[in-house]
C-alpha positions in Angstrom: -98.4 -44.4 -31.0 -101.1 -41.9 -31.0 -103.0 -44.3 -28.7 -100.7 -43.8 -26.4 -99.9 -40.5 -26.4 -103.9 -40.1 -25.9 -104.0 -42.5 -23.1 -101.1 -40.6 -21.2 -102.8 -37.2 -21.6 -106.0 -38.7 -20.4 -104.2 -40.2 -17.5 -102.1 -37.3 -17.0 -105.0 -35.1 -17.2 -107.6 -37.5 -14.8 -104.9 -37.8 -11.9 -104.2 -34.2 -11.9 -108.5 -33.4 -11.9 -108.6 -36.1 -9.1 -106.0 -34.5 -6.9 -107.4 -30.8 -7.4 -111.0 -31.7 -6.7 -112.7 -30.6 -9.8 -113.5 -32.1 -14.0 -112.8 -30.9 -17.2 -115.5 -29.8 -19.1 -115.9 -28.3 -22.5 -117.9 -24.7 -22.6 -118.7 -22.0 -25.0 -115.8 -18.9 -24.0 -115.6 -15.9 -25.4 -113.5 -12.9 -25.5 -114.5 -9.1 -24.6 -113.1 -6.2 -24.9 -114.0 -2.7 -23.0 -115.3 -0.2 -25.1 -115.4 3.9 -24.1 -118.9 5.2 -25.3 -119.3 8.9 -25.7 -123.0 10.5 -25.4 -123.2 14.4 -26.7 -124.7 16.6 -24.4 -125.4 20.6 -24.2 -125.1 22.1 -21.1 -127.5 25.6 -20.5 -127.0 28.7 -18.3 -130.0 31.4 -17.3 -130.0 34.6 -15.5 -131.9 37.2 -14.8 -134.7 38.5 -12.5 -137.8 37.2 -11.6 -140.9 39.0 -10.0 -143.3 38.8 -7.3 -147.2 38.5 -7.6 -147.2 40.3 -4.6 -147.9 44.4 -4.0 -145.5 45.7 -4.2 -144.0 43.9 -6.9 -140.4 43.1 -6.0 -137.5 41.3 -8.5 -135.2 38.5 -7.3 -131.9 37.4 -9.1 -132.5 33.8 -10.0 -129.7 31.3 -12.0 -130.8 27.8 -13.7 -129.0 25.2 -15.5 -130.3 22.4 -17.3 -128.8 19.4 -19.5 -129.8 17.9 -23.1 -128.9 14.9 -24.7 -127.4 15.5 -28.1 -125.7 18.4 -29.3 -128.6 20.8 -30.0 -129.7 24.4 -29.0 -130.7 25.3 -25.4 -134.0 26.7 -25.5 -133.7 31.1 -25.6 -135.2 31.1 -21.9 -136.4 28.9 -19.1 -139.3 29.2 -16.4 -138.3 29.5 -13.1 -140.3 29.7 -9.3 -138.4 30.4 -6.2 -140.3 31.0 -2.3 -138.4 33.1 -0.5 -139.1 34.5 3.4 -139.8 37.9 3.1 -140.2 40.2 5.4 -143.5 42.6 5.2 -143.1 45.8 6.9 -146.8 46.6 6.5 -147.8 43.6 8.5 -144.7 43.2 11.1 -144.3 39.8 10.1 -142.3 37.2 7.5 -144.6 36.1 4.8 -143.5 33.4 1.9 -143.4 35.2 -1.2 -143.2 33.2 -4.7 -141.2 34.9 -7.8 -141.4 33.3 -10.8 -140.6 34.0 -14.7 -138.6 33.5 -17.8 -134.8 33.6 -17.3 -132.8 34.7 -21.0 -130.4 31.8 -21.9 -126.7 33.0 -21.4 -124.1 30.4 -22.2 -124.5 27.0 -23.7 -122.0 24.6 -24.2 -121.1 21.1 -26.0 -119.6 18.5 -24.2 -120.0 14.5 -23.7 -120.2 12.4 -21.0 -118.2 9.3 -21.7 -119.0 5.6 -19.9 -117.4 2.3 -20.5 -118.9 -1.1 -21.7 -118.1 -4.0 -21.2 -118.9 -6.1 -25.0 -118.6 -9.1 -26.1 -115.7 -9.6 -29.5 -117.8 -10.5 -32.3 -117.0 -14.0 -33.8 -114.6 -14.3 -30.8 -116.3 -17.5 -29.1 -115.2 -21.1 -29.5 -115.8 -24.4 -27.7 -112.7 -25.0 -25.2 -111.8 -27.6 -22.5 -112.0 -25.9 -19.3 -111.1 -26.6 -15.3 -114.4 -26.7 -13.3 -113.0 -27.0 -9.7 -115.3 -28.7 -7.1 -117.1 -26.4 -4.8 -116.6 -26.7 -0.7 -119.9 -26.8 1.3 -119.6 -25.0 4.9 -119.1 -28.4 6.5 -115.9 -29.1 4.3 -118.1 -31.7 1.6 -117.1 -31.4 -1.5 -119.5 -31.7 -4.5 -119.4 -30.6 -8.6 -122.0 -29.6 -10.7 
């Protein structure tokens, strides 16, 4: 009886492969599951005014922001250089003019940037019978792997 049951499903199973152009096959499947990640990171403001090398000295507001990994503390102040076109009324002309210096820290914050990943379910994977349908070529011939 079992014989025949087998022989059936075989038969059953090799007619329908034959009409749908493809073989059963058994490979290694496993499930996965999507996984949210979150990293920590601290976000840090500057302001403040930053000088000229030039005579005669002149200040220029100046802004910077900067990211960390990890929640941890933003550094108490952060080196900045701007050119700016100035214009120099003892010469009658524009010159570039570079200010530079430390900008004080004013705000920090804690936040996270969050991703997703794709990861495979631990001691999910198992040997299964599976469909492998036959490829078409661009001149309609069919072939399997």
């Amino acid at each position: 009886m079992k014989y025949r049951y087998l022989c059936a499903l075989s038969a059953g199973l090799f007619s329908l492969g034959a009409s749908a152009s493809g073989y059963w096959d058994f490979r290694t499947v496993c499930d996965y599951e999507t996984v949210e990640i979150q990293h920590p990171v601290t976000h840090c403001a500057y302001a403040g005014q930053i000088y000229s090398n030039s005579r005669p000295r002149q200040a220029m507001q100046a802004t910077a922001q900067s990211r960390l990994d990890g929640h941890t503390s933003c550094p108490a102040s952060h080196y900045v250089a701007r050119r700016s076109k100035i214009w120099n009324d003892n010469e009658g002309s524009w010159e570039f003019v570079t200010f530079e210096g430390q900008l004080p820290l004013t705000s920090q914050s804690h936040d996270y940037d969050i991703t997703t990943e794709r990861r495979q379910v631990e001691g999910s994977c198992r040997e299964e019978a599976v469909w492998i349908p036959c490829e078409m070529d661009t001149e309609g011939n069919r072939f399997c792997d």
